[in-house]
C-alpha positions as CSV (number, residue, x, y, z in Angstrom):
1,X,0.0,0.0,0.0
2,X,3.1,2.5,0.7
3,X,3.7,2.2,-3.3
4,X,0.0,4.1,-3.9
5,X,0.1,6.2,-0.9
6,X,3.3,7.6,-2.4
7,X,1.9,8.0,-6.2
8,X,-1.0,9.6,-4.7
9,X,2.0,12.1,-2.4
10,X,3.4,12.7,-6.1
11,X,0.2,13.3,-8.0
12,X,-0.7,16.1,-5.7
13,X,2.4,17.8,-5.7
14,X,2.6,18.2,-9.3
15,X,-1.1,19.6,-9.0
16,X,-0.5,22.0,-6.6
17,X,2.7,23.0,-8.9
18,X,0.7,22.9,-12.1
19,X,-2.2,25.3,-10.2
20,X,0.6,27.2,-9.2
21,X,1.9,27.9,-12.8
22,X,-1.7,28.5,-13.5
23,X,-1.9,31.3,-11.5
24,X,1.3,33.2,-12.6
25,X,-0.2,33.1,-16.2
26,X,-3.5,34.2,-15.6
27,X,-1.7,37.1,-13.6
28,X,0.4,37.6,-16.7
29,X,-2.5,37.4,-19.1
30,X,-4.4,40.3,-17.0
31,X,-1.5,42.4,-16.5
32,X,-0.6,42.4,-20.0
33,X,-4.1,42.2,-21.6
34,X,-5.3,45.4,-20.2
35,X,-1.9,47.1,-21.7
36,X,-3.5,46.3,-25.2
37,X,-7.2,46.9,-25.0
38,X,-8.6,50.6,-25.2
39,X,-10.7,50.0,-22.2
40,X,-14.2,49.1,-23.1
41,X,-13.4,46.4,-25.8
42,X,-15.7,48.1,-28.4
43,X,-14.0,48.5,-31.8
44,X,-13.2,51.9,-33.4
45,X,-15.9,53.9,-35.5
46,X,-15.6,56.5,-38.5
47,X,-17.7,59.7,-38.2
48,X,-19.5,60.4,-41.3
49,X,-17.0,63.0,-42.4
50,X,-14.3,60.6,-41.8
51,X,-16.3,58.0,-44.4
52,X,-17.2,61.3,-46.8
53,X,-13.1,61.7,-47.1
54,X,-12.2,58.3,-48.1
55,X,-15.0,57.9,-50.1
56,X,-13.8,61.3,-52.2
57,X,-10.0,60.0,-52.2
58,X,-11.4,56.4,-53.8
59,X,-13.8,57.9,-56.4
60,X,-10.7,60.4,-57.5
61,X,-8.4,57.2,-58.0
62,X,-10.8,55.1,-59.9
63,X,-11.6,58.6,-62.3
64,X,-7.7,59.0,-62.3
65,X,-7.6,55.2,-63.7
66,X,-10.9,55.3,-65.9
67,X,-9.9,59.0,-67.0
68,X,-6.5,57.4,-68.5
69,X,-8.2,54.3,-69.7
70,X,-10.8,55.8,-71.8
71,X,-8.3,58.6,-73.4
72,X,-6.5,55.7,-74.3
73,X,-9.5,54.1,-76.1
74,X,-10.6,57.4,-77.5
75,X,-7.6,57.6,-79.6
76,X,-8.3,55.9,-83.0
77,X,-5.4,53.7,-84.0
78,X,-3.6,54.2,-87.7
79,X,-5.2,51.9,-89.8
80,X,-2.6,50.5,-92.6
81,X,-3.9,50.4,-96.0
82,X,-2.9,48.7,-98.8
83,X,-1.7,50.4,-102.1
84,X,-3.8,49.8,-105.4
85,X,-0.9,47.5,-106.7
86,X,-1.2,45.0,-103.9
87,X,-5.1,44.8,-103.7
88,X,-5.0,44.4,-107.5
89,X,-2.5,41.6,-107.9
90,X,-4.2,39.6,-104.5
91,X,-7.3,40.2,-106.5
92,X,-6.1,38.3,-109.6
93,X,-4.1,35.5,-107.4
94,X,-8.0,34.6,-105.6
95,X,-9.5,34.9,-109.0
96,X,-7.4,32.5,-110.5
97,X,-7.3,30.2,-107.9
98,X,-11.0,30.6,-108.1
99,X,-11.3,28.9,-111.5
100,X,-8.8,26.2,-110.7
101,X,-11.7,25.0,-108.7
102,X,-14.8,25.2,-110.0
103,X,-16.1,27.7,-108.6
């Protein structure tokens, strides 16, 4: 029986050492927790002129990005155009490939 008596003498010292360890945490954890909250807990809030600004700062970068965008797009490109010579000699290569066939 002295071989459980003394498991049982072990098993409560390493509880009362393990509470122990608890203890100094939680202390930590409240010590340093309230160093990092504002208080009440409650997150921040914008005031409505606050929300006004960044809304006028994010509308004036997407006009900046559309405004540069579309003047690109506006621009009409340079179409090339073929001289008379070249439309008339692809003109007579279809037409005579056009009566090799059949068609």
């Amino acid at each position: 029986m002295t071989n459980m008596d003394d498991v049982v003498q072990v098993l409560k010292k390493e509880r009362d050492r393990l509470s122990r360890q608890l203890q100094g945490i939680s202390a930590a954890l409240s010590a340093f927790g309230a160093a990092y909250t504002n208080g009440s807990g409650a997150s921040r809030t914008i005031s409505a002129a606050g929300k006004a600004r960044i809304a006028a700062a994010q509308k004036a970068r997407w006009a900046k990005v559309k405004g540069t965008q579309a003047k690109s797009l506006a621009a009409p490109t340079k179409r090339r155009t073929m001289s008379a010579a070249s439309r008339k000699k692809i003109r007579g290569t279809t037409r005579s490939v056009g009566e090799g066939k059949g068609c």
